[in-house]
N, C-alpha and C positions, 0 to 999 in steps of 0.2 A: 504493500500500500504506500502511495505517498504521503510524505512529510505534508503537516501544514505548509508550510511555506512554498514547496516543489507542488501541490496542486491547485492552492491560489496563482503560483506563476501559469502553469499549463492551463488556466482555466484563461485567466487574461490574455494569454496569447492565442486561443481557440477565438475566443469574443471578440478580437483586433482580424486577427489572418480569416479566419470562414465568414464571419456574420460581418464585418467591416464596422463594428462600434469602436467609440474608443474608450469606454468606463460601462459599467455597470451603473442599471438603476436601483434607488432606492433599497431594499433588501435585496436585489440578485445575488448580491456579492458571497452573502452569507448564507443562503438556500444554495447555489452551488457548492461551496466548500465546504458543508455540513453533507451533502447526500455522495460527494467524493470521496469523503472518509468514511462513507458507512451508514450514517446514521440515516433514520426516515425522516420523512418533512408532510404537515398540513399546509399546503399554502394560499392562503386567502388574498385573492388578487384584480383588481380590475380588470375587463376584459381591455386588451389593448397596453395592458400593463407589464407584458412581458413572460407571461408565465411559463411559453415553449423552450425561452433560453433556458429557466431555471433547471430541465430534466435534460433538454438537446446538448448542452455543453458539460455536462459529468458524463454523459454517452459518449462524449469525443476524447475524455479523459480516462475515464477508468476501464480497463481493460475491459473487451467481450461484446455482447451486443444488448443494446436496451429494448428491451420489451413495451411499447406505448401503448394502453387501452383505449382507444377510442371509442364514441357509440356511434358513429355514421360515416360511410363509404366517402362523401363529400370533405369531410372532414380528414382523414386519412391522404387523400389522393391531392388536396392543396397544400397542405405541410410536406408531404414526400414530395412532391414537384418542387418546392418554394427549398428542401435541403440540399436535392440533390442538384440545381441551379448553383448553390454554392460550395459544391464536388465533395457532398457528405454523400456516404453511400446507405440511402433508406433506402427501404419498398416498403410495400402492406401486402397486407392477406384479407383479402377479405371476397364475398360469392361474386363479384364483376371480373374477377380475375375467370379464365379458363383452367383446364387441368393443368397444362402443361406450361401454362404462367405462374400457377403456384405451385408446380411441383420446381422450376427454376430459381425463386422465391425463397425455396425450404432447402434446397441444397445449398444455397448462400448463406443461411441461418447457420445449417449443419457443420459448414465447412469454416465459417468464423470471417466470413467476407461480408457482414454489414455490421454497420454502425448504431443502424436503429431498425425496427421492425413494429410498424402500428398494426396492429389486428384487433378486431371486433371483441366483447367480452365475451359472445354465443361459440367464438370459436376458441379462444383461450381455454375454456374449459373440454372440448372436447378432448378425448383418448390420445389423438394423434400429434394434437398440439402438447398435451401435455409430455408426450413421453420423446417429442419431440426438443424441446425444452432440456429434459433430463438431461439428453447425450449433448447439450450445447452449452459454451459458457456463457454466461448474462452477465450484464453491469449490473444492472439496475433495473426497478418495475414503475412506470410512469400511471397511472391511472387517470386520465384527462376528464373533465364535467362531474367529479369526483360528486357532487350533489345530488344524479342518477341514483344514489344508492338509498337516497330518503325518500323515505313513502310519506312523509308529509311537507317534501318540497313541489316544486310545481312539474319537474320533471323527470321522476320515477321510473327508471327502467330494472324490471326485477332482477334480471340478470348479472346486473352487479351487486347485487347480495350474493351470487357465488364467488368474489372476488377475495374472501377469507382467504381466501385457500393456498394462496401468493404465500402469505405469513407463514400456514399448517407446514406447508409442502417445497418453500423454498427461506427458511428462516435469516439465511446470512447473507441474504440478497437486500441491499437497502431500496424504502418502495416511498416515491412522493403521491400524493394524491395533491387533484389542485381543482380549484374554481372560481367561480369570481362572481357565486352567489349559494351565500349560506349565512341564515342566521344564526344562532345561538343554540336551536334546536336541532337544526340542520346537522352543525358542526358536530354535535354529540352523537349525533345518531352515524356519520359518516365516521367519527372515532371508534365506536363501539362496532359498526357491521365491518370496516375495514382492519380492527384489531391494531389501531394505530396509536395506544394508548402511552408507549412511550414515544413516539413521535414529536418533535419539536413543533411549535404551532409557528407558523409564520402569517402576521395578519399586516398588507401589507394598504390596508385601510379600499374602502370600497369608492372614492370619488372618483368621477371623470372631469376634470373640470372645461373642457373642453367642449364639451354637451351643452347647451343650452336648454332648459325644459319650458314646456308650454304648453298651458293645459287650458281649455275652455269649455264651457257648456253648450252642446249644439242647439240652438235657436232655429234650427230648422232649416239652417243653406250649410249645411259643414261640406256637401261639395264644392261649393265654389268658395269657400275659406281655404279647404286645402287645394282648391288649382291658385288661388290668388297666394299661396303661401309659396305653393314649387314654381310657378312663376316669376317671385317679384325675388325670389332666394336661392333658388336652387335651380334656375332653367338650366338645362343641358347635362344637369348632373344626376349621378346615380342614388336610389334612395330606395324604402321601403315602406309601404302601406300595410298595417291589418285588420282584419275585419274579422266579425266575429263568426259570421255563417260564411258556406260556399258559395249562396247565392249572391250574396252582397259584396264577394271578392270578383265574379263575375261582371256584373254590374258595375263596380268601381273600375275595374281596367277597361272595359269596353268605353266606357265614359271619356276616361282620363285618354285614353286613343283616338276618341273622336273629337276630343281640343290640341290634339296638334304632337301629343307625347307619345313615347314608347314606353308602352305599360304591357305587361305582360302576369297573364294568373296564374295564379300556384296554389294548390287545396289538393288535400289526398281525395277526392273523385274524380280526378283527371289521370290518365293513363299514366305510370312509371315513365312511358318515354317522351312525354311530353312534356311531365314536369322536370324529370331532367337536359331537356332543350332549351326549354327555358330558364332553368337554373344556370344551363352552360351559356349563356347568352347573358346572363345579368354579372357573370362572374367575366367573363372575355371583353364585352364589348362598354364602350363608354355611355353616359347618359341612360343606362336601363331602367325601370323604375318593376321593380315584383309589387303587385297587390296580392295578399298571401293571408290564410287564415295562421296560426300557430304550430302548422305543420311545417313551415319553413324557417328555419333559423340558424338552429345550433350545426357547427361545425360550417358555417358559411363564415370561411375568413378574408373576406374582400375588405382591405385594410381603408379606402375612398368611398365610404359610404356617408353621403354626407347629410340625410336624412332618415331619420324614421319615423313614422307617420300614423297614428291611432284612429281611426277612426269607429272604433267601438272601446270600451273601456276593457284593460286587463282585469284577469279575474284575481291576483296579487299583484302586491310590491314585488315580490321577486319576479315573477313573471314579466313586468313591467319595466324593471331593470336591467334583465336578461337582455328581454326584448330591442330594449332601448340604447344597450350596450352595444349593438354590429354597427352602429352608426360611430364615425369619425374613432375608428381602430389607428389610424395612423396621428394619433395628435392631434388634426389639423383641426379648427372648428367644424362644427357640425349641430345638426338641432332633432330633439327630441319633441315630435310636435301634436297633441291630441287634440279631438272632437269627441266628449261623449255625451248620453242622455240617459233618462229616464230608461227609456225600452232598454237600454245596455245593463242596468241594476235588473229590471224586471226577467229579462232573458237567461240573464247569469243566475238568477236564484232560482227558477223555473228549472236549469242543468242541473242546478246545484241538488234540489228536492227529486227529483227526477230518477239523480244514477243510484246504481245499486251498492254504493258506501254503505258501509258501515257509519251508524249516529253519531259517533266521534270523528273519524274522518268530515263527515258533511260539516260538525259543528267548526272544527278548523277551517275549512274554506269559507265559511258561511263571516268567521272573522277575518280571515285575511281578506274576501272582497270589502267590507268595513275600514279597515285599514286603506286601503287601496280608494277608496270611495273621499276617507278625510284626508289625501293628500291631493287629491283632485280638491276637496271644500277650502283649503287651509287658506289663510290671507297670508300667513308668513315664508321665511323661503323655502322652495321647496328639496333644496337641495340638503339643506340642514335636517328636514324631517326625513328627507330618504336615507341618508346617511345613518340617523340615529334608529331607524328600524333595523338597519344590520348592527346597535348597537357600537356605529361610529361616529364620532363627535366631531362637529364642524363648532370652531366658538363664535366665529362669526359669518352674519349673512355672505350668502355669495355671488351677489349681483350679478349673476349669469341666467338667471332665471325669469321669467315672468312678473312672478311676484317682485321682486326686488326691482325689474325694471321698470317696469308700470301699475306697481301698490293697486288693489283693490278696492272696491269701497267698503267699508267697513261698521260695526255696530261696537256698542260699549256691551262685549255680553259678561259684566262679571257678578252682577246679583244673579244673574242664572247659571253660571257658570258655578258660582258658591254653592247655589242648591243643588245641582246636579253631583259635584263633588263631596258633599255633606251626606246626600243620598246613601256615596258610595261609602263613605265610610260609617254611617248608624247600622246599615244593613250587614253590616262584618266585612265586607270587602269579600263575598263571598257567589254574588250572583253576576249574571251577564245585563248588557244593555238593554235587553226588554221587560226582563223583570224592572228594573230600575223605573224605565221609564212610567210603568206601570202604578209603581207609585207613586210616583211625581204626580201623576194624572190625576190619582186620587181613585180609582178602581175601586166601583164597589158590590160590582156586581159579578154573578157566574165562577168559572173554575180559578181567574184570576186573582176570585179576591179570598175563594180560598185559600189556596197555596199562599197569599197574601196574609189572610189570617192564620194558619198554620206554622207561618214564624211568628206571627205577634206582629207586623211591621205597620198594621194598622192604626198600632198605639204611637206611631213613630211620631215624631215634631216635622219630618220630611214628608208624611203622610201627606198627597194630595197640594203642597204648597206650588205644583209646578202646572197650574191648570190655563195659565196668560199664553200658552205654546199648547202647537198641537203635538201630537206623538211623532210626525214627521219632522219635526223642528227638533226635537230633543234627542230624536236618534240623530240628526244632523250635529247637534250640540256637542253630543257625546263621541262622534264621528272624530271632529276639531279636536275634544280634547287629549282623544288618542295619540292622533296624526302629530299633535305638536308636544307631546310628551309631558302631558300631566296625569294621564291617566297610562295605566298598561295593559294585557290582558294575557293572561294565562291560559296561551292556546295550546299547552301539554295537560292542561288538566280539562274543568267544562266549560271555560269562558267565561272566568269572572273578571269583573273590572277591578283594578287596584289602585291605589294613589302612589304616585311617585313623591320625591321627593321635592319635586318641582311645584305640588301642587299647592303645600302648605303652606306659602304665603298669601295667596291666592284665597285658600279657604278659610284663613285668618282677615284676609279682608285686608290686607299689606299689598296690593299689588292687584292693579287693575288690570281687566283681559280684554282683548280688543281679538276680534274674530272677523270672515270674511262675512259677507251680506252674501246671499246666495241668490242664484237667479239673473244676473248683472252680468254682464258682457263685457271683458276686459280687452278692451283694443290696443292690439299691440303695434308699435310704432319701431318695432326692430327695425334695422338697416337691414342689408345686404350684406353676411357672412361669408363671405367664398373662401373656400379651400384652395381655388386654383390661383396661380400667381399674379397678383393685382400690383405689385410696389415697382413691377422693372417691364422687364421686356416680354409682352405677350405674346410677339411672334416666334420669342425661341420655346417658351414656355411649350406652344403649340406645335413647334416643332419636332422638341423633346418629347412628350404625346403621342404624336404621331410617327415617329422614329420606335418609341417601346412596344407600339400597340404591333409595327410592320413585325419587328423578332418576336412576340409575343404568338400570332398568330404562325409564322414557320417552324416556331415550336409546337404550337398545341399547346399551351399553357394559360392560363390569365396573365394581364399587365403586370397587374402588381409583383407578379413571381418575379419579373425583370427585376424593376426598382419600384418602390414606393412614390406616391405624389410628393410626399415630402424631402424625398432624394432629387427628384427632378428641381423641386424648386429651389434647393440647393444650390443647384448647379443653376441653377439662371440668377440667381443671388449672386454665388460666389467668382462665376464665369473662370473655373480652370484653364489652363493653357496646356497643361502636358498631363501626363501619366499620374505622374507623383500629386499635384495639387488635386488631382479627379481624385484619389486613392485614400486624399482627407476627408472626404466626405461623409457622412454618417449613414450607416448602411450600405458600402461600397465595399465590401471583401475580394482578398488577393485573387478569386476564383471568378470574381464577376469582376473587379479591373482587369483582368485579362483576356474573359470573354468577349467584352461589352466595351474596356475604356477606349478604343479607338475610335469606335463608330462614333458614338455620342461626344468625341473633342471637337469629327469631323464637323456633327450639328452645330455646336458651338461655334469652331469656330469661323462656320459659313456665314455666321452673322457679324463679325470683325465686331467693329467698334460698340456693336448695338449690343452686344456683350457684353459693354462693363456697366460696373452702376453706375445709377442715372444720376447725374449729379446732385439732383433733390435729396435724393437718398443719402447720397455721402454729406451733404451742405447739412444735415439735420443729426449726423453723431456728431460733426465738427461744433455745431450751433449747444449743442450737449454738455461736449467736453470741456468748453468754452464756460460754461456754467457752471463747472468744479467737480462735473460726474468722471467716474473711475471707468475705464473698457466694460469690465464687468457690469456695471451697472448699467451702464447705458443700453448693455445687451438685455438686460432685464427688462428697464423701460420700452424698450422699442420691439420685445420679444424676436430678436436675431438671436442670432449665433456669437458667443464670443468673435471667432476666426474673420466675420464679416465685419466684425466692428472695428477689430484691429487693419480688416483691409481697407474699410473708408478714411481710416485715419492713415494709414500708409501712404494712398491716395494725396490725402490734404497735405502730409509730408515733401512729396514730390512735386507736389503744384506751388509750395512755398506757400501754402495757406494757414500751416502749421509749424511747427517746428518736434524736432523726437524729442527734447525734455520736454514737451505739452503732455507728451504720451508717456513716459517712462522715464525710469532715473536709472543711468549706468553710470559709474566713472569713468574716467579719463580711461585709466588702462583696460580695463574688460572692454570698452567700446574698439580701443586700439586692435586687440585680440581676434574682436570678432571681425573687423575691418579687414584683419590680415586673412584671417576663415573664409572670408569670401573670396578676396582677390587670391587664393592657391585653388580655387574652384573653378574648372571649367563651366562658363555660364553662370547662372546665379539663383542656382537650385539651395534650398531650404532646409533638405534631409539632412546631407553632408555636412553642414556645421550643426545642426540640430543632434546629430550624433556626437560627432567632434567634440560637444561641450557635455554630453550624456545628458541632455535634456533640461539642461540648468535653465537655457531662455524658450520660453512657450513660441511656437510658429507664429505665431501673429505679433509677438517683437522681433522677432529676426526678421518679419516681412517689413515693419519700421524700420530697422539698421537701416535695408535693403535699399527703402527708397530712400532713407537721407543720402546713403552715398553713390547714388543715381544722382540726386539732385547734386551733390556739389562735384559729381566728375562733369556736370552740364556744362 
């Protein structure tokens, strides 16, 4: 086994040379180097946050081959494309393969010729896979959507409750599980069926900040809200609808077709090979738009999604968030944007009463659409209450949202608020929201007011005080005070309300409550978010586009396999000249600057001048730095790239519109040094003194030297 130190280096240098990053984010550092030496890992992760690096780069490290559980063929077949693009040697196993493609497959496995191997969890259990396994050496057990394995999350596949058997049957194999939605319950039930009890938790918080949400009540045009929404936001670009029936995914794309878009259906009653034409079509080509009921989602990793679109209400928060997660996978901004109604509660409780659950199971759904219901009622933001349903803590609003950006109108609800609350607590903190409301109301007739008399709560001082509201008002009330975290509800036991900690100022009558007015139409006055490149040059941008999309298709692959939008834009940002400046890029690994970096210099540099930044762009770090901000900082404010801020100030160097002590402090003699590093340099390449000095000056001040001593050999 390796040293600490020897697989933190082997890991950095996998995450630099195959993936082309140049640091780890956030916790990856420490989830790889914990599952290289051995140990298991829970990782609790945003979708878009990284999580493939955390099990793909200990696969590149620790001898043998990784075993990756997937639940969907789509899923499988865009990660093995997008590894072996960067000359990792995956495949999968799974029924679209032929005989004789997975009998090639399994001699690769047998013979110790891959790196990673995603297979289905229906097939990992079979006879032939397992004893297949035996005679092979394995790194490591990746378990992907690790939340499949709870039956009371929204996506339940039983299947992986045979996944024990990883631990029974192969003990000194270290195993990650991962996802990027589990609550509290979740988590326990995924520790307990997966046997991952000594497992290291890694939670690496659930925000996307990135997402925009936006949520309103349909008034009765939610179609032409959402064409006026992909319109004025999102023309030309790729995005996701869903709906709640087939019928109305039908209906929504033939619609959104006959104004002018390419909308295409997806619902499991359309033929296997139709929904997968269309599937291959939203993933290959640009501008697609899926209208989809819930049967399209997971393992769709098209990293340019720059919408997703509700047009019936989810039936949870996690499903919501899942859902809402395939949107802006690469960073870029992107928006979370719903229409629901009335019929959408009515329809979901009718499923809900309907399937053949078992009374606990229905009572759990029956709170989690409630939950789901008061983060659509809420006035406050909403990114903070979705946050704190996975039990993660935002302390301040996050002005990316609806709410935050065009405030609601609002009511003083805290005498009712108090009652409701006081409710919950003379009753024991012991019943769900209907009984409650029941005696607010003041019930005093039929089976309700026995059960009502059978605790005594008719003698209550809450008895009956809540009669100025109707019963739909007070389930609204108690909606709010879920959603914003004064109330809780204990959905492992029968769904009682509880008071948080939050509440008791509040019910003290120390802190007033201000709640959204329901029924009210919040018009939003957003701009125009675009992902695609707006600050520079749009014809290379569209170049670079259209350059990825031509190798894209002579491969057979989707775009993104190529590079990311956010590597294009990069490169229209940063405009490289050679090899080595392309190879800085983020997301450009030695395997794809080699396939790829020629063609895309050739793009570049067919546009000469119209290449560099615009001088707006450089005039506005110089107009910055001028102000007393730091490189760093000013890449904050203006969200660039350090590298780019140091090349607009290189720039102003060489124009004499700056000077290099504006930008940095060296002395006399180390300036001499590097002065003399350059001139023993054919040409006046970056690496060779970047090496030379072992990394003491960051690339973006040797690209300062560079241009002062440009400017005074002038």
């Amino acid at each position: 086994m390796l040293s600490t130190d020897s697989s933190t280096s082997a890991a950095q240098q996998v995450l630099q040379s195959v993936f082309g990053y140049e640091s780890f984010r956030n916790q990856q550092a420490a989830i790889v180097s914990h599952l290289v030496e051995g140990g298991d890992a829970l990782v609790l992760m945003p979708t878009g946050g990284g999580k493939s690096l955390c099990f793909q780069i200990p696969a590149l490290v620790r001898p043998g081959t990784a075993i990756v559980v997937s639940p969907l063929i789509a899923l499988m077949r865009d990660q093995v494309q997008a590894l072996q693009q960067n000359g990792v040697r995956a495949e999968y196993l799974n029924s679209s393969l032929s005989a004789d493609e997975a009998f090639r497959v399994e001699s690769l496995f047998r013979q110790g010729d891959l790196d990673m191997l995603y297979v289905a969890p229906e097939r990992l259990m079979m006879p032939r896979m397992l004893e297949l396994m035996d005679a092979s050496k394995i790194s490591l057990f990746a378990i992907d959507e690790a939340h499949c394995v709870s039956q009371w999350g929204h996506d339940f596949r039983p299947e992986y409750i045979q996944l024990s058997i990883l631990h029974e049957r192969y003990s000194a194999i270290p195993r990650i599980a991962l996802t990027a939605t589990a609550d509290q319950a979740t988590q326990r039930e995924i520790i307990s069926r997966l046997d991952l009890h000594d497992a290291l938790l890694f939670n690496d918080g659930f925000d996307r900040p990135n997402i925009r949400y936006r949520i309103s009540e349909n008034q009765g045009n939610a179609r032409e809200q959402l064409k006026r929404f992909i319109l004025n936001e999102h023309e030309g670009e790729a995005g996701i609808v869903y709906c709640l029936s087939r019928r109305k995914v039908e209906d929504v794309a033939e619609w959104l077709t006959a104004q002018g878009m390419c909308a295409l259906p997806y619902h499991a009653g359309l033929s296997s090979d139709l929904r997968e034409h269309h599937q291959e079509r939203f993933l290959r080509e640009d501008g697609v738009i899926i209208v989809a009921t819930i049967a399209f989602g997971m393992g769709i990793d098209k990293p340019d999604v720059r919408f997703v679109a509700h047009l019936s209400l989810p039936k949870s928060i996690e499903a919501y968030y899942q859902e809402t997660g395939r949107a802006g996978r690469d960073g870029l901004p992107a928006d979370a944007w719903m229409s629901y109604g009335l019929q959408d509660v009515i329809t979901l409780r009718q499923m809900q009463e309907q399937s053949q659950a078992e009374e606990s199971r229905k009572r759990v759904e029956r709170h989690k659409l409630d939950s789901m219901l008061g983060l659509c009622e809420m006035h406050s933001c909403r990114r903070q209450a979705l946050l704190r349903y996975f039990d993660d803590e935002m302390p301040e609003p996050c002005g990316n949202c609806d709410n935050c950006l065009t405030p609601p109108e609002t009511w003083d609800a805290s005498i009712a608020a108090q009652k409701a609350l006081s409710c919950v607590y003379r009753t024991g903190q012991r019943f769900g929201v209907n009984y409650l409301v029941d005696v607010l109301m003041g019930i005093a007739s039929g089976r309700v007011f026995e059960r009502i008399q059978q605790f005594g709560h008719e003698t209550l001082t809450v008895y009956g005080i809540g009669k100025e509201l109707s019963q739909g008002e007070w389930r609204t009330l108690f909606r709010q005070l879920i959603a914003g975290g004064w109330l809780s509800v204990d959905y492992e036991g029968h769904g009682s309300v509880r008071l948080t900690e939050a509440a008791r100022p509040v019910l003290k009558g120390e802190q007033s409550l201000t709640l959204r007015k329901m029924l009210k139409v919040s018009k939003s006055k957003n701009k125009k978010v675009s992902a695609s490149f707006s600050g520079g040059n749009g014809r290379l941008w569209d170049a670079l586009r259209e350059h990825r999309k031509r190798l894209a298709e002579e491969q057979g692959v989707p775009a993104y396999v190529i590079f990311h939008d956010a590597t294009l834009a990069a490169m229209v940002e940063r405009a490289p000249q050679t090899l080595e400046q392309l190879g800085r890029i983020s997301g450009i690994g030695e395997r794809k600057l080699e396939a790829y970096g020629e063609s895309f210099l050739e793009v570049i540099v067919e546009f000469g001048e119209e290449s560099s930044p615009k001088a707006d762009t450089v005039a506005e770090s110089l107009v910055l730095l001028a102000q007393g901000l730091e490189p760093l900082e000013i890449a904050h404010k203006r969200e660039l790239t350090l590298q780019t801020v140091y090349r607009h100030l290189a720039l102003g160097i060489e124009r004499e519109e700056i000077d290099l002590d504006d930008v940095v402090e060296i002395d006399a003699k180390s300036l001499r040094a590097l002065a003399a590093a350059f001139e023993q340099q054919e040409g006046s390449a970056l690496k060779p003194v970047y090496e030379l000095f072992d990394g003491e000056y960051d690339y973006g001040v040797l690209d300062c030297v560079r241009a002062a001593m440009k400017r005074a050999s002038a």
